[in-house]
C-alpha positions as CSV (number, residue, x, y, z in Angstrom):
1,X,-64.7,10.2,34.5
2,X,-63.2,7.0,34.9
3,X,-59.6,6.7,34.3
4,X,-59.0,5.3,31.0
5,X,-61.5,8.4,29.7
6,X,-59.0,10.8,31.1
7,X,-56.5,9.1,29.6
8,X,-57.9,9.5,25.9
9,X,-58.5,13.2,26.7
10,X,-55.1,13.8,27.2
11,X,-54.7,11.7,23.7
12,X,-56.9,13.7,21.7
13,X,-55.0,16.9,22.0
14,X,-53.3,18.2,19.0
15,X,-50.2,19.9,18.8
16,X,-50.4,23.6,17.1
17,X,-47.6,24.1,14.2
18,X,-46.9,27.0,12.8
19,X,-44.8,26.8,9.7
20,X,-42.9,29.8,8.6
21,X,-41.7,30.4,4.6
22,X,-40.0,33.2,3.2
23,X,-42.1,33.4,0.2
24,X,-45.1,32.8,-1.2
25,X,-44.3,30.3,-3.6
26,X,-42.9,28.2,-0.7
27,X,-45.7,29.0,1.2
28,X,-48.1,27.2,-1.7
29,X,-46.0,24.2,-1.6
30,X,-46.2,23.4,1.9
31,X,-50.3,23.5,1.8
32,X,-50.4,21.3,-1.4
33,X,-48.2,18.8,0.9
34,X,-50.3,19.1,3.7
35,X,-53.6,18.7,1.6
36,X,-52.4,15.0,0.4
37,X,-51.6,13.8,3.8
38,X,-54.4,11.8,5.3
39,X,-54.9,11.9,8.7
40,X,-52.2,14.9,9.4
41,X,-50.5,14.2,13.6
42,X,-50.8,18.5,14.2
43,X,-52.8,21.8,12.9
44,X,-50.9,23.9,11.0
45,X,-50.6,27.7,10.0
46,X,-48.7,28.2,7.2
47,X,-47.6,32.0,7.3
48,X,-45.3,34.1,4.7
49,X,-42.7,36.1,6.6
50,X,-40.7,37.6,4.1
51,X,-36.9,37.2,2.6
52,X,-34.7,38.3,5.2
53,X,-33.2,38.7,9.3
54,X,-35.6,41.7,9.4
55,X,-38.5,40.4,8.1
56,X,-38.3,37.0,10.3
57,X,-37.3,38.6,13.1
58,X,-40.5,41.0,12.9
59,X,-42.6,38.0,11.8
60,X,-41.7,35.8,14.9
61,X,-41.9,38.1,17.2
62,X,-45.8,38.8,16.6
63,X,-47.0,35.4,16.0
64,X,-49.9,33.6,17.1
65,X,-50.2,31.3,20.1
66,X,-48.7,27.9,19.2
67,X,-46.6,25.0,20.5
68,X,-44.0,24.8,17.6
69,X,-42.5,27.0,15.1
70,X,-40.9,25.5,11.7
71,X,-39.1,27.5,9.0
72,X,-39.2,25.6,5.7
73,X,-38.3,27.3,2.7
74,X,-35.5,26.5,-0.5
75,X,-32.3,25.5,0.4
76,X,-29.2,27.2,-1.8
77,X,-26.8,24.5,-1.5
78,X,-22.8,24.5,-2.0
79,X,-21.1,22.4,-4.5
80,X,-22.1,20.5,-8.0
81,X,-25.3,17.9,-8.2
82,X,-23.5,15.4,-9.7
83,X,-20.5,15.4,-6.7
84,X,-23.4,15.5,-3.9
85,X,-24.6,12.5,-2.3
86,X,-28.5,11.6,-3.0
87,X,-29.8,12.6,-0.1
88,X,-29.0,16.5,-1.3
89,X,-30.1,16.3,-4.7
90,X,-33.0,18.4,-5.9
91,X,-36.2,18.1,-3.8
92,X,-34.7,16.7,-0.8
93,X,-35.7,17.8,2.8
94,X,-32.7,18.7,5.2
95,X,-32.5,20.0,9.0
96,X,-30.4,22.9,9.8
97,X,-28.5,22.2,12.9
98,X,-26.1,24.9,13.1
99,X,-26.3,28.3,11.6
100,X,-23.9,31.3,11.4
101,X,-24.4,34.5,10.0
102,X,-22.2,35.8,7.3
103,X,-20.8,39.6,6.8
104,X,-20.5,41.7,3.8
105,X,-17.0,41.3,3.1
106,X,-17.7,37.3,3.5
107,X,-16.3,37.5,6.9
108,X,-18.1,36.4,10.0
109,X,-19.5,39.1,12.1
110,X,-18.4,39.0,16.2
111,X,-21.5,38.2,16.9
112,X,-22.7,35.6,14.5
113,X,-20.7,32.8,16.1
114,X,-22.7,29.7,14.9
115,X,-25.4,28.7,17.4
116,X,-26.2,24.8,17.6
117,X,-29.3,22.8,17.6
118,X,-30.2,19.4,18.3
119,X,-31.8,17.5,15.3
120,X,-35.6,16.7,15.9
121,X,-36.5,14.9,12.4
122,X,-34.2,12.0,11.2
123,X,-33.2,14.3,8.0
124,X,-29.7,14.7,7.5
125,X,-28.2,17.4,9.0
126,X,-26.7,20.8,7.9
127,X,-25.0,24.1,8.7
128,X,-26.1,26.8,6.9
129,X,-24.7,30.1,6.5
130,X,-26.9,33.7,6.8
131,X,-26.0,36.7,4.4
132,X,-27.7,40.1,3.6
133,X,-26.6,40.0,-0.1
134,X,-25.5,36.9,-2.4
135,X,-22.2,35.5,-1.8
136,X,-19.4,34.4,-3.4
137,X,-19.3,30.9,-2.7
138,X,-17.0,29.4,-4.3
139,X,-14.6,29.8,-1.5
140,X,-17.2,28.0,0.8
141,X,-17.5,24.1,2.1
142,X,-19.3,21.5,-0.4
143,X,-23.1,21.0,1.6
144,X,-23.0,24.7,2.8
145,X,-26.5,25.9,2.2
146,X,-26.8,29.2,2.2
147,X,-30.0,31.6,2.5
148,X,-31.3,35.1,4.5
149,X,-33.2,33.7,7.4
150,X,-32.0,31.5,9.5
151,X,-29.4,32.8,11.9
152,X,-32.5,35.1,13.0
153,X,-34.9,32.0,13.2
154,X,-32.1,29.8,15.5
155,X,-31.4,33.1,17.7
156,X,-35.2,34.0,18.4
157,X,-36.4,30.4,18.0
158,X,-37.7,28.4,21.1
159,X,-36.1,24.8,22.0
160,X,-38.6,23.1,20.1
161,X,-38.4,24.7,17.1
162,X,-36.3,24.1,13.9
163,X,-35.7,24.5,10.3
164,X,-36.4,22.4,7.3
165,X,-34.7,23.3,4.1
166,X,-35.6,21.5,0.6
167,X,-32.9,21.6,-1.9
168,X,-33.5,24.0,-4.4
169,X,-30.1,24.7,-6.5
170,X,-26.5,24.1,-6.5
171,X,-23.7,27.3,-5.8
172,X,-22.5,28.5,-7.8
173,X,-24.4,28.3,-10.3
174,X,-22.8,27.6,-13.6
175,X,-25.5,28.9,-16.0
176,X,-27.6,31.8,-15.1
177,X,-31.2,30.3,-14.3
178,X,-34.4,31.4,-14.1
179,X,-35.1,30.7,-9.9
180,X,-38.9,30.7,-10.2
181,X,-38.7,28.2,-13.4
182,X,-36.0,26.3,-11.7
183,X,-38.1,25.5,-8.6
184,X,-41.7,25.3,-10.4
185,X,-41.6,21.1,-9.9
186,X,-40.1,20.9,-6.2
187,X,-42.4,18.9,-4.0
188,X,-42.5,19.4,-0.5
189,X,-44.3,16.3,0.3
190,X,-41.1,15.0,1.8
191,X,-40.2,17.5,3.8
192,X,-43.6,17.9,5.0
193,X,-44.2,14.3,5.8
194,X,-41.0,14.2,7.9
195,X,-42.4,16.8,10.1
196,X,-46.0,15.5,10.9
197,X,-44.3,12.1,11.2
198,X,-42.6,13.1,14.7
199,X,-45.8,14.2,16.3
């Protein structure tokens, strides 16, 4: 081959995503965003791997050859809509950049000191905080989010990987709600779109 042909060979090789979700409704969400974008940068698998440290941990340590791994689910976030900035209102995509996990008695275990990331979208960036059981949150930081997955997902992830939350409610939460109502009109797209936009 001349040199310019190798040169488009390289080009023409597509990156293989894997994006992980918790549950199945998420799951949905993220292949209705993917089937709007034209023209998508990557292939994806979009796998389920269950609520929970056990059932990530089991889910990433069995999954199929690929070059990046993405966790994108709901993000519970900390404090009132109407005191949070736009960017973390309902709908809105977020990185997770530092995690820590959280014990029973809401204090942190000795070994879930918060492990760090470097941000690879141009989302804003947030710590989030990893429980077995719901919280009390009312003691804990405005923009906490907090969920079941992903001190595991930042301990077994690779360098390349990362985590994309979309907002999904506001702790505590003043009224009891209905979660599955609550998050029938989320769209990914935003999310999504941030991700195939860096590759």
């Amino acid at each position: 081959f001349p040199p310019n042909s190798v040169i488009l060979l390289f080009n023409t090789i597509t990156l293989k995503i894997i994006i992980l979700t918790p549950m199945d409704i998420e799951r949905d969400k993220v292949l209705n965003a993917l089937a709007r974008i034209p023209n998508l940068n990557a292939t994806y698998d979009v796998l389920v791997s269950g609520i929970g440290r056990e059932s990530t941990a089991k889910t990433m340590m069995a999954l199929p050859p690929h070059d990046v791994c993405i966790l994108m689910g709901f993000a519970a976030v900390v404090g009132k809509a109407t005191h949070l900035p736009d960017y973390l209102q309902l709908g809105k995509p977020i990185e997770i950049t530092n995690a820590s996990l959280y014990g029973y008695e809401g204090g942190l275990f000795e070994n879930g000191a918060p492990i760090l990331a470097e941000p690879k979208l141009g989302l804003p960036c947030l710590a989030s905080l990893t429980s077995d059981k719901f919280v009390r949150t009312t003691d804990l930081a405005e923009k906490t989010v907090v969920n079941m997955e992903d001190y595991t997902f930042m301990y077994l992830k690779k360098p390349q990987d990362f985590i994309v939350r979309i907002i999904s409610d506001f702790l505590p939460h003043e009224t009891e709600i209905d979660f599955f109502e609550e998050v029938k009109t989320i769209d990914f797209l935003e999310g999504v779109k941030a991700v195939d936009g860096n590759y």
